[in-house]
Phi, psi and omega in degrees: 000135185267155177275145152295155171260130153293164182294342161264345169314316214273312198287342204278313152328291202313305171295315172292336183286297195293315173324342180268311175327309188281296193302333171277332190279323161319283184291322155350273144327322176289275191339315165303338198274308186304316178307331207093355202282117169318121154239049246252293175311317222265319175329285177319323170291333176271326161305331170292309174318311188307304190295314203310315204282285164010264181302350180250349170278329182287320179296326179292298201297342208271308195275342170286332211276317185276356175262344158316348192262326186309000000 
């Protein structure tokens, strides 16, 4: 029998996926660099990544602080 994922199961993956996301959009960018390469887009994309990380660790912290409450 498979587990459901719960909604802090679902929050905590979402965060370690984007944490992987930035670490990979990071050595990307070193490559462009090494390369010589404008790394002007991938930047702006790691910065977007960043904001992403932002809101879902808050959103992680919104749902433990409230099933504590149950």
């Amino acid at each position: 029998m498979v587990e459901k994922e719960t909604v802090l199961d679902k929050a905590v993956r979402q965060v370690a996926e984007a944490k992987r996301h930035i670490a990979e959009q990071r050595q990307g960018i070193e490559k462009l660099r090494a390369a010589g390469i404008s790394t002007i887009d991938a930047e702006h994309t790691l910065e977007v990544l960043i904001s992403s990380l932002l809101r879902l660790e808050n959103h992680e912290k919104y749902i433990r602080k409230h099933s504590l409450k149950k």
